[in-house]
PDB file with SEQRES, HELIX, SHEET and CRYST1 records, atoms N, CA, C and O in Angstrom:
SEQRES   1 A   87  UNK UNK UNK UNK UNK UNK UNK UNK UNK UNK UNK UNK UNK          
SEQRES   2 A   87  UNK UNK UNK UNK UNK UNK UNK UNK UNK UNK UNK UNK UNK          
SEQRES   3 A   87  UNK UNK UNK UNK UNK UNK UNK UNK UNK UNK UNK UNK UNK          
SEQRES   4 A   87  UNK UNK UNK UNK UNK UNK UNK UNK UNK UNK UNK UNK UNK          
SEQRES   5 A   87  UNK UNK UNK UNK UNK UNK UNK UNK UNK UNK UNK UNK UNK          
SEQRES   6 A   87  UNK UNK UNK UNK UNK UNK UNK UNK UNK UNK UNK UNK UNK          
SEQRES   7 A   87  UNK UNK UNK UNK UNK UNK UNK UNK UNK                          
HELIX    1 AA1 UNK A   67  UNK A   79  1                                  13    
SHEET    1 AA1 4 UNK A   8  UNK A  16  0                                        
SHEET    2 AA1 4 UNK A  27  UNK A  37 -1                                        
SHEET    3 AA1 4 UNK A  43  UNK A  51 -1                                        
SHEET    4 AA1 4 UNK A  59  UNK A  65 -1                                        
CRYST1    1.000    1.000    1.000  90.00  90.00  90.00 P 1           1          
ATOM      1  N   UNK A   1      34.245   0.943   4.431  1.00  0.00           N  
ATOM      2  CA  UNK A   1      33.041   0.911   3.636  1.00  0.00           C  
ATOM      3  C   UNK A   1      33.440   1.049   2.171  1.00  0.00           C  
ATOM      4  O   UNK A   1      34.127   1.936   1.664  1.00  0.00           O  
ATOM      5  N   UNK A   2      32.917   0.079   1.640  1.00  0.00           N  
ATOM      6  CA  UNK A   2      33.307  -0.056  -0.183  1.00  0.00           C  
ATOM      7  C   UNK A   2      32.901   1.441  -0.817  1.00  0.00           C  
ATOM      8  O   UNK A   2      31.835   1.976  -0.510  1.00  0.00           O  
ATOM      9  N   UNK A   3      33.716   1.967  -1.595  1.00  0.00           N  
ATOM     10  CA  UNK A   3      33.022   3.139  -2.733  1.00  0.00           C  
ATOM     11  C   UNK A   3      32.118   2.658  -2.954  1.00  0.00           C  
ATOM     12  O   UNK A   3      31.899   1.459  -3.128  1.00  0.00           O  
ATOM     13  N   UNK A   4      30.963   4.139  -3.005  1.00  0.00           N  
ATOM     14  CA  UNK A   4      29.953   4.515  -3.156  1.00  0.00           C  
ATOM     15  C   UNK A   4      28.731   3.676  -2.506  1.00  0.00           C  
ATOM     16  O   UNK A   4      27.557   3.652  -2.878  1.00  0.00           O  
ATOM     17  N   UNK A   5      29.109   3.257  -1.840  1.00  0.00           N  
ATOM     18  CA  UNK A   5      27.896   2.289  -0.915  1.00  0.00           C  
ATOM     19  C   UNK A   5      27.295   3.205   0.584  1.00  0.00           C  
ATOM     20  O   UNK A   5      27.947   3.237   1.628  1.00  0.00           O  
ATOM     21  N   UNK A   6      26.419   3.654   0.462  1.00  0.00           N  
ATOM     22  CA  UNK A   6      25.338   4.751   1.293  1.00  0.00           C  
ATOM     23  C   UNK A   6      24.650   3.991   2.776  1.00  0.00           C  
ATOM     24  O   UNK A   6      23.542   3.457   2.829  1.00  0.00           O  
ATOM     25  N   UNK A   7      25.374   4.084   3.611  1.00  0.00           N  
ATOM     26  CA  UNK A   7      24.585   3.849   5.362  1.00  0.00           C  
ATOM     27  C   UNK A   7      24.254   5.004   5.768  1.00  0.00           C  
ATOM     28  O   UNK A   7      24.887   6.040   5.566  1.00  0.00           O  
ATOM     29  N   UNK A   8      22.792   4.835   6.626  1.00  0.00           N  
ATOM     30  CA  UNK A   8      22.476   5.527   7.406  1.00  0.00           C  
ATOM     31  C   UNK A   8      22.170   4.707   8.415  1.00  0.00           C  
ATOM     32  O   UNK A   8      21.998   3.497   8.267  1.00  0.00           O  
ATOM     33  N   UNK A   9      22.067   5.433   9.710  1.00  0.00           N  
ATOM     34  CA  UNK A   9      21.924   5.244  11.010  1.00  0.00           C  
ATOM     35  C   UNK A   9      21.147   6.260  11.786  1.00  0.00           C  
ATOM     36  O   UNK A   9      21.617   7.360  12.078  1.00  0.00           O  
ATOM     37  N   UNK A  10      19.811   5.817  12.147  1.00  0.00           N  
ATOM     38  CA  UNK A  10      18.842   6.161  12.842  1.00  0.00           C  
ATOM     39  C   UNK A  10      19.155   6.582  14.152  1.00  0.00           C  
ATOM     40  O   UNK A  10      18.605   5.794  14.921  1.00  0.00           O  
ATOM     41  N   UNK A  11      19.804   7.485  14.802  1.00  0.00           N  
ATOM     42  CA  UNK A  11      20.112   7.787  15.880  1.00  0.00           C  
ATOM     43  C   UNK A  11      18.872   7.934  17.242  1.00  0.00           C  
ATOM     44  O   UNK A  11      18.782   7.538  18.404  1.00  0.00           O  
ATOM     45  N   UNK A  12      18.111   8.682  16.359  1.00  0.00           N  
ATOM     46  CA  UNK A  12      16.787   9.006  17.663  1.00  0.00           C  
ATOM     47  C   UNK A  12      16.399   9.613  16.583  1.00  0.00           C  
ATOM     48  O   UNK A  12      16.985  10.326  15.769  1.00  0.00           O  
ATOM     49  N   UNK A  13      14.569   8.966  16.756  1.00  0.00           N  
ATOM     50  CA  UNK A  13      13.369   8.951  16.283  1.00  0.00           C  
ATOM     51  C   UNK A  13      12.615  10.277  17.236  1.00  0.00           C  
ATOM     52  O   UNK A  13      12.142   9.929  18.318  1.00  0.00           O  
ATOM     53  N   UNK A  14      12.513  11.615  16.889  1.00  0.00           N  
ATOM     54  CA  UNK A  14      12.254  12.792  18.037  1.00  0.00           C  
ATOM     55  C   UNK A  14      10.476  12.415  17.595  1.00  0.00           C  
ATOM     56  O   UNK A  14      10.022  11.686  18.477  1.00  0.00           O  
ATOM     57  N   UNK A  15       9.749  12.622  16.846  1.00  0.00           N  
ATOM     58  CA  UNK A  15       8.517  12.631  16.440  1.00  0.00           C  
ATOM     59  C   UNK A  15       8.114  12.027  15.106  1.00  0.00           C  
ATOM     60  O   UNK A  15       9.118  11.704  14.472  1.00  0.00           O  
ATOM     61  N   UNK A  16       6.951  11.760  14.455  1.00  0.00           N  
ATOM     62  CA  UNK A  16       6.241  11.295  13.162  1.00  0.00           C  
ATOM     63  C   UNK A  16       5.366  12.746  13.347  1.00  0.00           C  
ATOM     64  O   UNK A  16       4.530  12.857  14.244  1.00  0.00           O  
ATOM     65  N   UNK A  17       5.688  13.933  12.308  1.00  0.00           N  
ATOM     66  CA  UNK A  17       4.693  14.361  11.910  1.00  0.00           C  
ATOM     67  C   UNK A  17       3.447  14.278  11.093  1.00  0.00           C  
ATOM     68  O   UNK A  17       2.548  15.118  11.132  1.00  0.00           O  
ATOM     69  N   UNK A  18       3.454  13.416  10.494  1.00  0.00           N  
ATOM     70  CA  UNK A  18       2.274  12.797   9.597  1.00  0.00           C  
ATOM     71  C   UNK A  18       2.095  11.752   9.051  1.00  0.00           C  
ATOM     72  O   UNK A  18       3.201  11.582   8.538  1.00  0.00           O  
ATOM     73  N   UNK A  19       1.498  10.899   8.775  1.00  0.00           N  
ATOM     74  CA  UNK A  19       1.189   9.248   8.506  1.00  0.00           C  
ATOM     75  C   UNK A  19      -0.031   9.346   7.427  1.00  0.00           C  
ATOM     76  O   UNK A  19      -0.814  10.268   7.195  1.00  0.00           O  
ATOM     77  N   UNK A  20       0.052   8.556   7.080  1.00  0.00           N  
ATOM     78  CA  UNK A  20      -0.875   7.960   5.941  1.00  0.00           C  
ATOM     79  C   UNK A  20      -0.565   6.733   5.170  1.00  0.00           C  
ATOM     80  O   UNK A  20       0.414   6.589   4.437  1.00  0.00           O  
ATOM     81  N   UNK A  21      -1.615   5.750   5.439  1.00  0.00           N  
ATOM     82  CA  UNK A  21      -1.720   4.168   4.861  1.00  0.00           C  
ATOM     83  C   UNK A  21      -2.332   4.211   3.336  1.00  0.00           C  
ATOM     84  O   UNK A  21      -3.365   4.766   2.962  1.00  0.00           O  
ATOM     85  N   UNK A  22      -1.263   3.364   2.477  1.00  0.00           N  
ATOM     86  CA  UNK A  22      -1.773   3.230   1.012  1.00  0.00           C  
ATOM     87  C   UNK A  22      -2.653   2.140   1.229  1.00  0.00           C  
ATOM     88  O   UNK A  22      -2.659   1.410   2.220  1.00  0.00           O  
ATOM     89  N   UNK A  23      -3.779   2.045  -0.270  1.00  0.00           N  
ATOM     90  CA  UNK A  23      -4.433   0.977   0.018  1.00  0.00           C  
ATOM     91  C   UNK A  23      -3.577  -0.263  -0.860  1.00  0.00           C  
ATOM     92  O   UNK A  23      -4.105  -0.944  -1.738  1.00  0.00           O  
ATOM     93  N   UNK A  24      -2.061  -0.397  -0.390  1.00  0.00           N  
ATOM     94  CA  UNK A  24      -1.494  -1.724  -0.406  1.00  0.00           C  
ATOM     95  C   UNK A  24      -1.206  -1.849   0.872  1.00  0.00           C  
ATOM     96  O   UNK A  24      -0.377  -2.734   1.082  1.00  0.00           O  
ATOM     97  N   UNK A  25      -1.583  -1.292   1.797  1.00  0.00           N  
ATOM     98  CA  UNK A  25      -0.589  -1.594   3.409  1.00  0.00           C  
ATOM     99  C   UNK A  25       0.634  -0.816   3.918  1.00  0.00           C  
ATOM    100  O   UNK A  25       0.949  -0.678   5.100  1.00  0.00           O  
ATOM    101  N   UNK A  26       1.335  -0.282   2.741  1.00  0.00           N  
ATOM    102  CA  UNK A  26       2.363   0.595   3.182  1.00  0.00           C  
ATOM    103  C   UNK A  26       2.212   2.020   4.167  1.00  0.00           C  
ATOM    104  O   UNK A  26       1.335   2.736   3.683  1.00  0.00           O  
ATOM    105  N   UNK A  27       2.523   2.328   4.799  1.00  0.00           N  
ATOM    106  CA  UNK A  27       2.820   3.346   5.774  1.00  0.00           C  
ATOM    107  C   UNK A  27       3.744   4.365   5.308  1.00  0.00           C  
ATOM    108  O   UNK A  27       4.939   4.130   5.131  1.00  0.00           O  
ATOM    109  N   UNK A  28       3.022   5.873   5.042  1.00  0.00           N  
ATOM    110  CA  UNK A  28       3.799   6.874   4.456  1.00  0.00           C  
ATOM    111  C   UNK A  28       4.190   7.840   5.420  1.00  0.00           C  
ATOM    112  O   UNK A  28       3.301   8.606   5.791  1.00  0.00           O  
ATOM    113  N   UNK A  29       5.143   7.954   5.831  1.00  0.00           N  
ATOM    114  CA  UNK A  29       5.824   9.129   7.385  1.00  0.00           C  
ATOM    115  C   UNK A  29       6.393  10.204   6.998  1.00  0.00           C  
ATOM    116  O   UNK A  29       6.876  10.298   5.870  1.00  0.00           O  
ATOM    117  N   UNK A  30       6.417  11.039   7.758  1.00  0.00           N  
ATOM    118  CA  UNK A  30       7.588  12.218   7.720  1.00  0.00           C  
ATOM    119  C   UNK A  30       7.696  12.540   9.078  1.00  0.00           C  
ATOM    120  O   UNK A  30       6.926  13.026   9.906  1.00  0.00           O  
ATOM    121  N   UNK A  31       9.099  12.056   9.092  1.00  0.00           N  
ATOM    122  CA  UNK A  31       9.667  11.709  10.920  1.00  0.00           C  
ATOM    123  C   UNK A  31      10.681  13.260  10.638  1.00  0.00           C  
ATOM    124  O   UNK A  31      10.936  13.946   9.649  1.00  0.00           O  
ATOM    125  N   UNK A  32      11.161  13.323  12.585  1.00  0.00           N  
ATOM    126  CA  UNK A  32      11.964  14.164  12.337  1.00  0.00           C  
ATOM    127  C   UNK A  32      13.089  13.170  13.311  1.00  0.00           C  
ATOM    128  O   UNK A  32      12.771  12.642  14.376  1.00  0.00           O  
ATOM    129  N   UNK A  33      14.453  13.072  12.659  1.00  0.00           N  
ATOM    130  CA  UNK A  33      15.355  12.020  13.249  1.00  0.00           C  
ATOM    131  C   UNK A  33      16.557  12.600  13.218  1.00  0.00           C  
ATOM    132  O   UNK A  33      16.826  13.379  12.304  1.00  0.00           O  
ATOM    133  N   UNK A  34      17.694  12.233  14.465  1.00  0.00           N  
ATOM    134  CA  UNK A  34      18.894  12.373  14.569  1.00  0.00           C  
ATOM    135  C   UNK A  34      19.318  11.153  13.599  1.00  0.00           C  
ATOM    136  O   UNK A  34      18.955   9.984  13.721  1.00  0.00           O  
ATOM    137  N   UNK A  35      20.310  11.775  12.442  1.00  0.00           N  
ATOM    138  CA  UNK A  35      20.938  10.647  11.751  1.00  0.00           C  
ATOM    139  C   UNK A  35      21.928  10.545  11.399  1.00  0.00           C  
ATOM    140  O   UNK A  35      22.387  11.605  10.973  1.00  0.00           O  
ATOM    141  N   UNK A  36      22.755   9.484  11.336  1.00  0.00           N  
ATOM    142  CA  UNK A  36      24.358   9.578  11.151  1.00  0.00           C  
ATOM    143  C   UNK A  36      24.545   9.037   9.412  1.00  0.00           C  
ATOM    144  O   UNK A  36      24.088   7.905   9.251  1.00  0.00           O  
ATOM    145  N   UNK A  37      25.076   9.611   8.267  1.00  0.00           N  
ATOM    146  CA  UNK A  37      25.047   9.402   7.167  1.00  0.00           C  
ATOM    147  C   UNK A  37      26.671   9.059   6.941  1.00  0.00           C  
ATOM    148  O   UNK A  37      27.609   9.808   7.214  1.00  0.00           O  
ATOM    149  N   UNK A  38      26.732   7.785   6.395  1.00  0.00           N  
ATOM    150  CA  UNK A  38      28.008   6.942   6.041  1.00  0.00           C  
ATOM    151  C   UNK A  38      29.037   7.266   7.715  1.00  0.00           C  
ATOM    152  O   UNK A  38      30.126   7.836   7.655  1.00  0.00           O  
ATOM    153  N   UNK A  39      28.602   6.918   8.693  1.00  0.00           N  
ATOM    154  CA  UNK A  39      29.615   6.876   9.691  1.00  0.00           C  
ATOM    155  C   UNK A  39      29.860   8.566   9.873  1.00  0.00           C  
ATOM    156  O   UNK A  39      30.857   9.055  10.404  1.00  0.00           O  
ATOM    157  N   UNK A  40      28.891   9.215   9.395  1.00  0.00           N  
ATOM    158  CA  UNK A  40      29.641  10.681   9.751  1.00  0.00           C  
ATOM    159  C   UNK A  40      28.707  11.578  10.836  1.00  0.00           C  
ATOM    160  O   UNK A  40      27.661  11.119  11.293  1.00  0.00           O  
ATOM    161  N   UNK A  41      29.135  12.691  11.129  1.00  0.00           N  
ATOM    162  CA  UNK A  41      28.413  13.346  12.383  1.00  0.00           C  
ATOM    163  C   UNK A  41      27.071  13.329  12.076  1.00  0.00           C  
ATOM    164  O   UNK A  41      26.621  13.396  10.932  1.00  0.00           O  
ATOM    165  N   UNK A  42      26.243  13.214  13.386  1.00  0.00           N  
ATOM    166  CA  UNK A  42      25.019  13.133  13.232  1.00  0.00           C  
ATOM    167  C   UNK A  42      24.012  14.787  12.544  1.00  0.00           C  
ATOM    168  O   UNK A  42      24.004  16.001  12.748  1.00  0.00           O  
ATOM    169  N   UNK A  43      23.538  14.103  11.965  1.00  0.00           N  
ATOM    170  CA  UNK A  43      22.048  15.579  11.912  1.00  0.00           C  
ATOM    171  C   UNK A  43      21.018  15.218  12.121  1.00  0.00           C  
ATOM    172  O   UNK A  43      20.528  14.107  12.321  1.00  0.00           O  
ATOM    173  N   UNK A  44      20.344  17.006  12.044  1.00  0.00           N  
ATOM    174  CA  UNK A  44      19.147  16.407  12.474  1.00  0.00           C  
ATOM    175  C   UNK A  44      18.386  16.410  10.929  1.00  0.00           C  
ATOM    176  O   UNK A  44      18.795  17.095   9.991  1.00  0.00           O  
ATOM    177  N   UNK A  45      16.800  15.197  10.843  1.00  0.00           N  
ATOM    178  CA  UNK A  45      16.753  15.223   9.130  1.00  0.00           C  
ATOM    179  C   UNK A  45      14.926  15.226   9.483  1.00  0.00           C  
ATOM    180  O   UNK A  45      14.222  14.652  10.314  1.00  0.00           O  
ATOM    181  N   UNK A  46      14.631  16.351   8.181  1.00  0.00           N  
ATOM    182  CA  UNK A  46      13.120  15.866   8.412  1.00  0.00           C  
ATOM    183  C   UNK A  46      12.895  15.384   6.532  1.00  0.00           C  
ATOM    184  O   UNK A  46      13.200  16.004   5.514  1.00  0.00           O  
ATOM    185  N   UNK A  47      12.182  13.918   6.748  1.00  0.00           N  
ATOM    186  CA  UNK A  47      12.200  13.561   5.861  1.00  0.00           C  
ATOM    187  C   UNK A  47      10.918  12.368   5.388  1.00  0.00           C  
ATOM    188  O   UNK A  47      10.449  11.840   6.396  1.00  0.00           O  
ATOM    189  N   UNK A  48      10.517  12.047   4.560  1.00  0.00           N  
ATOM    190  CA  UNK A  48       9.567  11.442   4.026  1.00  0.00           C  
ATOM    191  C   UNK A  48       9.971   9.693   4.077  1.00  0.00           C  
ATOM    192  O   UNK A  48      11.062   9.286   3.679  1.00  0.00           O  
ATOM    193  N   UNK A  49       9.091   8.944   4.531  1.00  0.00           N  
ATOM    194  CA  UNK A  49       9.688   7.392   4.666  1.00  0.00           C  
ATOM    195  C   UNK A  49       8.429   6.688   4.382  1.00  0.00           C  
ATOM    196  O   UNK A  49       7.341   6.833   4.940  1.00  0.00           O  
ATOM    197  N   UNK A  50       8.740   5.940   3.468  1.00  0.00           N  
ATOM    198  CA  UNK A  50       8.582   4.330   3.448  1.00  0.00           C  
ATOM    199  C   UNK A  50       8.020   3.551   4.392  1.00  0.00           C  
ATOM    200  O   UNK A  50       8.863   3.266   5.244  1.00  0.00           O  
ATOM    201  N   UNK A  51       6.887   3.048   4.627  1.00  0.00           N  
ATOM    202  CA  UNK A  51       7.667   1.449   5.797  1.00  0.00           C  
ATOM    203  C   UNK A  51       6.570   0.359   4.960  1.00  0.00           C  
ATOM    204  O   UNK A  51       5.357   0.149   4.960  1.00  0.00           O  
ATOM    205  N   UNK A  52       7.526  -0.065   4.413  1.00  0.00           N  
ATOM    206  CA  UNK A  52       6.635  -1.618   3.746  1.00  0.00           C  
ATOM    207  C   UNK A  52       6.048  -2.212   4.351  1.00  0.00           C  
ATOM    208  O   UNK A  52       6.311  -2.191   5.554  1.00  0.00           O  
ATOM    209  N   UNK A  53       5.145  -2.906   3.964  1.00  0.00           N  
ATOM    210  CA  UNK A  53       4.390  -4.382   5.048  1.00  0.00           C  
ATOM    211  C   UNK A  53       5.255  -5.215   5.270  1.00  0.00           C  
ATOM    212  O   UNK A  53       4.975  -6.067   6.113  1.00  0.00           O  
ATOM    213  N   UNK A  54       6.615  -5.274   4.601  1.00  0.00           N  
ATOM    214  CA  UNK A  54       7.679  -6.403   4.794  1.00  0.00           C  
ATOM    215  C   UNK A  54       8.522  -6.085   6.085  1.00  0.00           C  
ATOM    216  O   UNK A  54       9.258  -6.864   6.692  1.00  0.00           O  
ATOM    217  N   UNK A  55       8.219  -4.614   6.400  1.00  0.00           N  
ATOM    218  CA  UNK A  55       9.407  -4.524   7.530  1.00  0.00           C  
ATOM    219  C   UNK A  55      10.159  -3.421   7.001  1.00  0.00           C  
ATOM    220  O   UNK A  55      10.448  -2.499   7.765  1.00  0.00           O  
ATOM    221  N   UNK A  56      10.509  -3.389   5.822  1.00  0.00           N  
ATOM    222  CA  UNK A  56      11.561  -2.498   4.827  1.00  0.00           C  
ATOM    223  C   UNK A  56      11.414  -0.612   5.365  1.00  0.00           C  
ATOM    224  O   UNK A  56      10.472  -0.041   5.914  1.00  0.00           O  
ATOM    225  N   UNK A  57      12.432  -0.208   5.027  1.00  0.00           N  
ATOM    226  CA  UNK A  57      11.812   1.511   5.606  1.00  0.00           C  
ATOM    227  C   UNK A  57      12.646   1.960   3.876  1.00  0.00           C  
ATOM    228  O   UNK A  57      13.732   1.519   3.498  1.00  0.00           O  
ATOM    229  N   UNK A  58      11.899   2.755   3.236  1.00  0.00           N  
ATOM    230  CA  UNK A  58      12.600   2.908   2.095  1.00  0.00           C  
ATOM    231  C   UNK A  58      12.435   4.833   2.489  1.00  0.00           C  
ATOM    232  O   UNK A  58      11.533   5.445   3.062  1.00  0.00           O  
ATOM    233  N   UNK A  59      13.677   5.286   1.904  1.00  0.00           N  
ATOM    234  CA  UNK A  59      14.209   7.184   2.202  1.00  0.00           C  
ATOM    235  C   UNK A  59      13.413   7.393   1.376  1.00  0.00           C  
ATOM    236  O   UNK A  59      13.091   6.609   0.483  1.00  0.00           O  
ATOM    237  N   UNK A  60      12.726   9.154   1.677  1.00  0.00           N  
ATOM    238  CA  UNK A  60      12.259   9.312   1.013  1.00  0.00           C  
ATOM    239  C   UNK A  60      12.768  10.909   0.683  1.00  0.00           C  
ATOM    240  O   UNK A  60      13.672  11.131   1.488  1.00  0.00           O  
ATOM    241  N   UNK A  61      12.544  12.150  -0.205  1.00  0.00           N  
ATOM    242  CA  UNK A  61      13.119  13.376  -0.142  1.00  0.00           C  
ATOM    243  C   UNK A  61      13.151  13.934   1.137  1.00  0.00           C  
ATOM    244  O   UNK A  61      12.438  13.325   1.933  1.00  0.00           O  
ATOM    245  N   UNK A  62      13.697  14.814   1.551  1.00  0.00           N  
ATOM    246  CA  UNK A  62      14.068  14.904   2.644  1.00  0.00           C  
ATOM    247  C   UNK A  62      15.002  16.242   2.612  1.00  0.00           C  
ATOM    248  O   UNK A  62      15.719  16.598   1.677  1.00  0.00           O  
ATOM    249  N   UNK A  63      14.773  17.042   4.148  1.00  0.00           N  
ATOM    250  CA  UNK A  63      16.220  17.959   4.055  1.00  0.00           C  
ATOM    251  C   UNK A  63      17.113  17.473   5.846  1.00  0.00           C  
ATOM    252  O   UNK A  63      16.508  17.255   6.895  1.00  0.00           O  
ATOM    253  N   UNK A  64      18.799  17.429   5.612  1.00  0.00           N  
ATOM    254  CA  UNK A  64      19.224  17.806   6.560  1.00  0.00           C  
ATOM    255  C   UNK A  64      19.404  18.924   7.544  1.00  0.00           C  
ATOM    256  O   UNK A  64      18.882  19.922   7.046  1.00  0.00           O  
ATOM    257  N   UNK A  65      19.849  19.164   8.574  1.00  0.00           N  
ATOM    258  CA  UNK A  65      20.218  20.252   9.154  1.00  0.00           C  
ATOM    259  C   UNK A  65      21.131  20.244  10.169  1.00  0.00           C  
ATOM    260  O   UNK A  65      21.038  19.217  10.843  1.00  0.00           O  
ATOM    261  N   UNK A  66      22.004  21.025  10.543  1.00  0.00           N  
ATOM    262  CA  UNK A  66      23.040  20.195  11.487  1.00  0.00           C  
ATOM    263  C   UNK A  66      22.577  21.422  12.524  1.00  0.00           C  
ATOM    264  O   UNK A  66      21.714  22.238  12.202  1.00  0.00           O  
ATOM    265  N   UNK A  67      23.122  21.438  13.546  1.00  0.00           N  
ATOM    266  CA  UNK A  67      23.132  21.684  15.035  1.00  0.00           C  
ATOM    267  C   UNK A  67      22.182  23.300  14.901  1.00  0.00           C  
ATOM    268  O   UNK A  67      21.112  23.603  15.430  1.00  0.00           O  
ATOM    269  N   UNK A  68      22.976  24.013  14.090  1.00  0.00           N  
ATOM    270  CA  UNK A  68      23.194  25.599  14.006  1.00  0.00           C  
ATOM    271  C   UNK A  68      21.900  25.395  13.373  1.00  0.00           C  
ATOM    272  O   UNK A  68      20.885  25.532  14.055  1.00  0.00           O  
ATOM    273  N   UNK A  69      21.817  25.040  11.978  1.00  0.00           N  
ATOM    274  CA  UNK A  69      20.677  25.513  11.915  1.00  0.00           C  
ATOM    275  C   UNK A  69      19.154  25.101  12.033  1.00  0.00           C  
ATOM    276  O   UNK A  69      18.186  25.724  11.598  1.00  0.00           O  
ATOM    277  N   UNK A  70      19.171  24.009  12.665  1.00  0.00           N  
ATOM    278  CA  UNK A  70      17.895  23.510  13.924  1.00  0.00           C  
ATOM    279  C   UNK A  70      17.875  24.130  14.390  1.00  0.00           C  
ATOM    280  O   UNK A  70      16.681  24.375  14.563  1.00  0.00           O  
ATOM    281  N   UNK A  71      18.655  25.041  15.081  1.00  0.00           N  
ATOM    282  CA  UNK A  71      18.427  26.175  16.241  1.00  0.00           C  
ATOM    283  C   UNK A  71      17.680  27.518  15.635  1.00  0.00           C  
ATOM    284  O   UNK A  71      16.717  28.093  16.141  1.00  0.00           O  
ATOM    285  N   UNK A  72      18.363  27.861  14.442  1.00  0.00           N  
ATOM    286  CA  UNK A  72      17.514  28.616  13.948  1.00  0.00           C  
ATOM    287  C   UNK A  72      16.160  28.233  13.067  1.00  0.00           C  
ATOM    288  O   UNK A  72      15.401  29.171  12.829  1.00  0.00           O  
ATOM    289  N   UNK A  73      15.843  27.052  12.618  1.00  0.00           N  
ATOM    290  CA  UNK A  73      14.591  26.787  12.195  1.00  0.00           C  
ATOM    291  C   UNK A  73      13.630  26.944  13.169  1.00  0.00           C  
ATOM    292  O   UNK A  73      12.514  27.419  12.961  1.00  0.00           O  
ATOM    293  N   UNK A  74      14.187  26.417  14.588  1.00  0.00           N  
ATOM    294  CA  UNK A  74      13.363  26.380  16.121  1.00  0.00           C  
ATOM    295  C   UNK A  74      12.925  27.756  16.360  1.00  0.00           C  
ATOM    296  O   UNK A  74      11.742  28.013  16.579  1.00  0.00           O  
ATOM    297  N   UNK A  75      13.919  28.724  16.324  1.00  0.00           N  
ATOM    298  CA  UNK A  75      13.790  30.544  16.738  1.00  0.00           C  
ATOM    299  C   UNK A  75      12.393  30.680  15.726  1.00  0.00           C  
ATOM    300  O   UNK A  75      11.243  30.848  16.132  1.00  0.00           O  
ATOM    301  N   UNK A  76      12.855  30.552  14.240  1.00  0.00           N  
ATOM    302  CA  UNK A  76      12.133  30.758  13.207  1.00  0.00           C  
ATOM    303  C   UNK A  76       9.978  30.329  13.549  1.00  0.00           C  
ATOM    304  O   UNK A  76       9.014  31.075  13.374  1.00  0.00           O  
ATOM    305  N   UNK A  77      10.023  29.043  13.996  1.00  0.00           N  
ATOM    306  CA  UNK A  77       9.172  28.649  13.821  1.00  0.00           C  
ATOM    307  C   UNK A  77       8.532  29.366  15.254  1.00  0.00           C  
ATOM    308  O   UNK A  77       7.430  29.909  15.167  1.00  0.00           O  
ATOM    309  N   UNK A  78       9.180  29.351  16.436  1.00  0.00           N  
ATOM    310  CA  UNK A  78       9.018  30.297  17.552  1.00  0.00           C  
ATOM    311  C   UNK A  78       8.511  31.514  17.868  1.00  0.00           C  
ATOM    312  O   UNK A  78       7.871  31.819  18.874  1.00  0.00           O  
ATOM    313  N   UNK A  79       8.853  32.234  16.895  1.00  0.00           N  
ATOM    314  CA  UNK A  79       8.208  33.622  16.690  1.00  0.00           C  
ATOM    315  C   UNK A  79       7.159  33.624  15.543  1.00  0.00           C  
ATOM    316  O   UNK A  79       6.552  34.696  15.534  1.00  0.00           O  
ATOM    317  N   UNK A  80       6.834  32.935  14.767  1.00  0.00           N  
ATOM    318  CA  UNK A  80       5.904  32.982  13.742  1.00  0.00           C  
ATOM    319  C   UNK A  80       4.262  33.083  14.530  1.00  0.00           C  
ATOM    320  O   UNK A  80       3.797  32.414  15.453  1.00  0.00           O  
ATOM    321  N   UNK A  81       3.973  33.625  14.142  1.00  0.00           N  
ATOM    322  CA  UNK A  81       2.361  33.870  14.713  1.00  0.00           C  
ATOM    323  C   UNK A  81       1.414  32.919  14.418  1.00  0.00           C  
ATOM    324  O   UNK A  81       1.407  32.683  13.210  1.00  0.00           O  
ATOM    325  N   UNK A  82       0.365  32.083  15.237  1.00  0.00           N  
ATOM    326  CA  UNK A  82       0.168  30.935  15.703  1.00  0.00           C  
ATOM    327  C   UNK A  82      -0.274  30.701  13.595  1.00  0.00           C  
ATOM    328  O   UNK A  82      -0.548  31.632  12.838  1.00  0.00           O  
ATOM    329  N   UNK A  83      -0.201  29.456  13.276  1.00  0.00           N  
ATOM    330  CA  UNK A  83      -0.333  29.272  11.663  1.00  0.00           C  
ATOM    331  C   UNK A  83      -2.031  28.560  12.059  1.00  0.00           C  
ATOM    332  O   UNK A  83      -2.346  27.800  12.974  1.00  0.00           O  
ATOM    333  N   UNK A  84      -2.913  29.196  10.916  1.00  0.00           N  
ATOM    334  CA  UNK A  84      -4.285  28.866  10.846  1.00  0.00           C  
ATOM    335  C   UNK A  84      -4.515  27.911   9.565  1.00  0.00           C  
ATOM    336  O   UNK A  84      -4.154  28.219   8.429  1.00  0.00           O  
ATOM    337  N   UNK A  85      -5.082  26.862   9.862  1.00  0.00           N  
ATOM    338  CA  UNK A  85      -5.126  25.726   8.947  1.00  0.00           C  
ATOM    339  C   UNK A  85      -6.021  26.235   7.473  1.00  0.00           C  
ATOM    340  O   UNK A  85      -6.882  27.112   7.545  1.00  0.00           O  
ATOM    341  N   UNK A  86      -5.832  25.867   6.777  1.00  0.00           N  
ATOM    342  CA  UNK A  86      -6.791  26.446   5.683  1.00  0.00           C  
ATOM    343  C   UNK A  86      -7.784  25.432   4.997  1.00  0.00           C  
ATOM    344  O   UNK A  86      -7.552  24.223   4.976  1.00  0.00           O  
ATOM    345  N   UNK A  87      -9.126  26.118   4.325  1.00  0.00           N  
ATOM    346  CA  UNK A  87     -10.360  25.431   4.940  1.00  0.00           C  
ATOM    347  C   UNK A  87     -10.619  25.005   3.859  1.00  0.00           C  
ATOM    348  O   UNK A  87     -11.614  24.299   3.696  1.00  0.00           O  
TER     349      UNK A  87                                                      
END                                                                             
């Protein structure tokens, strides 16, 4: 792979936590995905996406997390006492 040229690889698509359509057609996501960044070990990523009317998926901010600490975001969110939407 040439310097400084950026692949990712979509490993597994686990869920879309939230969606919302612009009024151009675009589709605004925040998936949570196994992803492999430049050929390297996978993580897991929850992150904000793109999907054009063309097909296109453009990244959007986003955080990684690798094995360890998915496990503890999971514990984390596990014990938190049920969260009440606000009105």
């Amino acid at each position: 792979m040439p310097r400084g040229e950026f692949k990712y690889d979509i490993l597994q698509l686990f869920d879309t936590i939230s969606e919302n359509e612009s009024s151009t057609g675009n589709m605004y996501v925040k998936e949570v995905n196994l992803i492999s960044y430049n050929e390297g070990n996978p993580v897991y990523d929850i992150r904000n996406w793109t999907l054009m009317k063309n097909g296109e998926r453009r990244m959007g901010k986003g955080i990684t997390l690798n094995l360890e600490e998915m496990k503890a975001l999971k514990n984390i969110l596990n014990e938190m006492e049920d969260l009440e939407e606000e009105e």
